[in-house]
C-alpha positions in Angstrom: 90.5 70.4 104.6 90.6 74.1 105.6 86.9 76.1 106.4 86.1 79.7 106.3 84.3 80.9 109.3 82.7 84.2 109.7 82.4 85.5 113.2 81.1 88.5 115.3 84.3 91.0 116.2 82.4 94.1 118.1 80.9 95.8 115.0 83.3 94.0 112.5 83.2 90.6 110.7 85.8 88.1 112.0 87.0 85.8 109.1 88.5 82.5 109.9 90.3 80.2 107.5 90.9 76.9 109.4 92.6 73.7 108.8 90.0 70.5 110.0 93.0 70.0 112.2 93.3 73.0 114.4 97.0 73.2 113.4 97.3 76.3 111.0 95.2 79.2 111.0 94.6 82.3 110.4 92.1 85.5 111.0 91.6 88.9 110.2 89.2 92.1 110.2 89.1 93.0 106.6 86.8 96.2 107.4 89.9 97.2 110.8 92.4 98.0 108.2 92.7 93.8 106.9 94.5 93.1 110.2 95.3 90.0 111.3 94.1 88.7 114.7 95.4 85.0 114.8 98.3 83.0 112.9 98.3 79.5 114.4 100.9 77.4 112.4 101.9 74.3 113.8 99.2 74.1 116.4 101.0 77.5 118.1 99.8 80.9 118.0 102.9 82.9 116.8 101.9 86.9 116.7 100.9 89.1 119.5 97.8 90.7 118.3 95.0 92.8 118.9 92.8 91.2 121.3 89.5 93.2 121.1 87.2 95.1 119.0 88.1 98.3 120.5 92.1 97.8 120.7 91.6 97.1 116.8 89.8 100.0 116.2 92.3 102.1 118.2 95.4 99.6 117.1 98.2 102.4 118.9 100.6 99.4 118.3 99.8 99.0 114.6 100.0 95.1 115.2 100.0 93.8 112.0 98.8 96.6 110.4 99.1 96.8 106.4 101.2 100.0 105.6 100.8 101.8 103.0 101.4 104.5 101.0 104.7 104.0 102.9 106.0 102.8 106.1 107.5 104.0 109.1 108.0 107.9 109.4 107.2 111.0 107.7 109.4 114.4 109.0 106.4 116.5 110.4 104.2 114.6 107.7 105.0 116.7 105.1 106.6 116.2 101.5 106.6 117.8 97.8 104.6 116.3 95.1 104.7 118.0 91.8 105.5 121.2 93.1 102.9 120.5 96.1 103.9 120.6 99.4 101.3 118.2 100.8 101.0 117.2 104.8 99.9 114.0 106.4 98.3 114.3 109.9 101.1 114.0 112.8 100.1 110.8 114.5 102.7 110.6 116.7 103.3 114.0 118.7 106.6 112.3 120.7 108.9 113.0 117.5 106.4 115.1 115.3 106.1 112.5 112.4 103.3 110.8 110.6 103.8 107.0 111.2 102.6 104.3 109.3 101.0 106.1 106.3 96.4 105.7 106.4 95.7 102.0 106.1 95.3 101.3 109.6 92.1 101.7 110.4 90.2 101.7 106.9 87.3 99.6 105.4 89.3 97.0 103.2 86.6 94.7 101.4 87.9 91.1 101.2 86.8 90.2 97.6 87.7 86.8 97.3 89.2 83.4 98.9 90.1 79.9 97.8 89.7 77.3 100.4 91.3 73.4 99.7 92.7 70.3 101.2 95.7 71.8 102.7 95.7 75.7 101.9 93.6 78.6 101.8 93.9 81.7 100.1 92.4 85.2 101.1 92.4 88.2 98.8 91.8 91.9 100.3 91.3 95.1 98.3 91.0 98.9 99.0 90.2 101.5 96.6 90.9 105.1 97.1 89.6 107.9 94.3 92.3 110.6 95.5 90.1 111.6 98.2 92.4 112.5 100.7 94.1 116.0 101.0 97.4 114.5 101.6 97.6 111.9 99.5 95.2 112.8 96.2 96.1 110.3 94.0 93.6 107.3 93.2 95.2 104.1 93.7 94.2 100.3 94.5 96.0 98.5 97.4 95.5 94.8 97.9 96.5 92.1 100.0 96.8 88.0 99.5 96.9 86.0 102.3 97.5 82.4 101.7 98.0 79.8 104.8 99.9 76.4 103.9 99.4 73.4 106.5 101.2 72.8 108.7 103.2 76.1 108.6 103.6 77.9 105.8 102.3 81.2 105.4 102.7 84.0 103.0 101.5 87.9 101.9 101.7 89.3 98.9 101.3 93.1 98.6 101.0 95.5 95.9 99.9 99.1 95.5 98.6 100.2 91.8 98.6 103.6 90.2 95.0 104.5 89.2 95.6 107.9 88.2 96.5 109.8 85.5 100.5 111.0 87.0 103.0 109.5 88.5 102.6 108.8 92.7 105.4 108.1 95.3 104.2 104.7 97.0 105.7 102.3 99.7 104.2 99.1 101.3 105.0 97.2 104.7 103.6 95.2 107.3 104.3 95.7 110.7 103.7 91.7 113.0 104.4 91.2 116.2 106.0 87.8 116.6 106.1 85.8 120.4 106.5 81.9 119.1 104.3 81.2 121.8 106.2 82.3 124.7 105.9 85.3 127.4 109.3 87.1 127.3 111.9 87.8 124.1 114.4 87.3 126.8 115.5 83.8 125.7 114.5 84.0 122.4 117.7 83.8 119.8 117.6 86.2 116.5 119.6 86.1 113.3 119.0 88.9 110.9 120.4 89.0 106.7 123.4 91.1 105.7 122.7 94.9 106.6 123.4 98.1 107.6 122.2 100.1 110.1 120.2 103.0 109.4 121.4 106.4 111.5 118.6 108.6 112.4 117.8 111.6 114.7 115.8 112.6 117.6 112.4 112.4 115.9 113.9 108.7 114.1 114.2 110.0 110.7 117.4 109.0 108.6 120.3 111.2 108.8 121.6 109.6 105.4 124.7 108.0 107.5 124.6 103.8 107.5 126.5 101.8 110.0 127.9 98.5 109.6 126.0 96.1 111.7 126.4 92.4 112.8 125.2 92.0 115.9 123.0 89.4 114.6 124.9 88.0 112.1 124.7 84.7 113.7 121.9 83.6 116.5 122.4 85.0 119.2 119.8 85.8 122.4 118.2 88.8 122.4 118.9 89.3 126.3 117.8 93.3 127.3 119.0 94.8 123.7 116.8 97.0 122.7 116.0 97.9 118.9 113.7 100.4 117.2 115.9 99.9 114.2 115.5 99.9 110.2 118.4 98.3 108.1 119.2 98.4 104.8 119.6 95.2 103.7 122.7 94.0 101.5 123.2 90.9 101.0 122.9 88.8 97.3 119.5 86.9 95.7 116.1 87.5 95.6 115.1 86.9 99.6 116.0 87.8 102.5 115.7 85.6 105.7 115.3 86.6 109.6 115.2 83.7 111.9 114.1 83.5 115.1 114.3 81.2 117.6 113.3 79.8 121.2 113.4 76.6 122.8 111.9 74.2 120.2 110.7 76.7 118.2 111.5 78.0 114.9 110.6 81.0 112.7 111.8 81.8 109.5 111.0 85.5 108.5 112.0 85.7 104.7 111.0 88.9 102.3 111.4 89.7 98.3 114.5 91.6 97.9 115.6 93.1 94.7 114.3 95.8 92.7 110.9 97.0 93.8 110.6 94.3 96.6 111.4 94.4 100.3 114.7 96.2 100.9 114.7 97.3 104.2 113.9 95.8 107.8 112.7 97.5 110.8 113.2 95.6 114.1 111.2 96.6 117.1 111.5 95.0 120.5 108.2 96.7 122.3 108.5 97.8 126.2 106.5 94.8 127.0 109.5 92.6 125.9 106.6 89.4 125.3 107.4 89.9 121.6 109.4 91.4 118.5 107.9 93.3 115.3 109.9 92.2 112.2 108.6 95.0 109.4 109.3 94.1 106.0 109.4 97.5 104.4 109.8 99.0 100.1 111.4 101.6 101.7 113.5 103.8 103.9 112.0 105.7 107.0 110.7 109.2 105.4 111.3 107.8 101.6 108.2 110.5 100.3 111.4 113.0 101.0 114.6 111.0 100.7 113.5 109.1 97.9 115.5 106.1 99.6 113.8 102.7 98.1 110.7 104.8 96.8 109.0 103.5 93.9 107.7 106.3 91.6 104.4 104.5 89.7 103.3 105.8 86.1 99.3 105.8 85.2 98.4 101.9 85.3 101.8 100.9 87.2 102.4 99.0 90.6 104.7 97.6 92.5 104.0 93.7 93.9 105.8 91.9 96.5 106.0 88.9 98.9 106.9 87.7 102.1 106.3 85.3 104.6 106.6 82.8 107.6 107.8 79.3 108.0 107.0 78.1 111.2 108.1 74.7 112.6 108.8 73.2 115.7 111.7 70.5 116.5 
């Protein structure tokens, strides 16, 4: 049977959904941007996250952060709206770009969960009434976590139009995964049919894609280094990224299709004691290349899943 468990996290609420076993879990900070802060599937802590009130609150790593409006980049924050040229604040000075869109560090309510005999279900909701200057459209983002035992686990996403025009929108999430060990070194990765997507200095798409398959088969990740997205290619509705290290096995799948989860962003960190794998709607700086972008009508959203299954030999 699982529990919910609410905790003290600096001046947050922990939440903890917890199988009587100990085996699968999983926590987050609803009101720190709904991040996640364990996900323990078959007894092993799998993501690298945020290990304190304060490193949630500042989060520079946006581990598992929810993204939205869109993911990844924005050239110099800016892009045209309905004749608008509208700005985003520059968030990351080193390439002059807006990353990760405003979710990070906002007050997400969690308005519901489901707790049974082998899964439990969390459901997160943010509101916005078009109060910000860059982004002035009223919209409803929400999140549903649902932990399986032993180790399953899955988010779906979706961003709604509230407004009365049409709004540019893009989700991701941006986890950290380590499998329970201390370097990526070892650890073997297979990625789905892509392409690579060329960008610039500042990381921003030069609308050139490269063939790419590195990965098309396991192979040990070993010094490479990727800050990558990929447009992915390949046939049917998922799309799956495995990784792997001694006994241990995680299979990263996503929606694909139209609407759902089209592009990946791979990210092996300086630290090199794990990898993000970044489900994304969209290209890097989609608000301008329209790349993957969904355009919502008054009352419209877009709703997508992923997931993890965890297992160990």
């Amino acid at each position: 049977m699982f529990k919910h468990q609410v905790v003290s996290f600096g001046k947050y609420e922990k939440h903890i959904f917890q199988h009587a076993s100990g085996k699968a879990l999983f926590s987050l900070v609803p009101a720190c941007g709904a991040c996640l802060l364990d996900l323990v599937l078959e007894g092993k802590q799998i993501i690298d996250s945020c290990k304190t009130p304060v490193e949630a609150s500042l989060n520079n790593w946006a581990k598992s952060s929810m993204l939205f409006p869109f993911p990844n980049r924005l050239r110099n924050g800016r892009y045209e709206w309905g004749g608008e040229i509208l700005e985003f604040p520059v968030n990351d000075p080193a390439t002059g770009t807006a990353l990760h869109g405003l979710g990070i560090d906002k007050d997400i309510e969690l308005i519901g969960y489901e707790i049974g005999e082998n899964e439990a279900t969390a459901v997160c909701q943010y509101q916005s009434k078009g109060e910000f200057p860059y982004y002035p459209f009223p919209f409803t983002f929400s999140a549903v976590f649902k932990v399986e035992y032993p180790g399953q686990f899955t988010i779906t996403l979706a961003f709604r139009n509230d407004g009365d025009r049409a709004i540019p929108a893009g989700l991701g999430w941006h986890p950290y995964f380590h499998l329970g060990f201390s370097d990526v070194k070892d650890m073997e990765l297979q990625m789905p049919a892509c392409e690579l997507v060329g960008i610039d200095a500042a990381m921003i798409p030069t609308g050139k894609r490269y063939g790419y398959d590195d990965f098309v088969t396991p192979q040990k990740i070993g010094t490479t280094v990727l800050d990558n997205c990929f447009a992915l290619i390949g046939e049917g509705e998922t799309a799956e990224t495995l990784l792997r290290q001694g006994s241990h096995q995680l299979r990263f799948w996503q929606e694909t299709g139209p609407g759902k989860y089209n592009f990946l962003q791979v990210f092996t960190p300086p630290h090199r004691n794990s990898i993000a794998v970044e489900p994304m709607t969209c290209n890097i700086d989609a608000f301008n290349n329209g790349e993957g972008l969904a355009v919502l009508e008054p009352g419209s959203e877009i709703r997508a899943r992923f997931g993890v299954d965890f297992r160990i030999a």
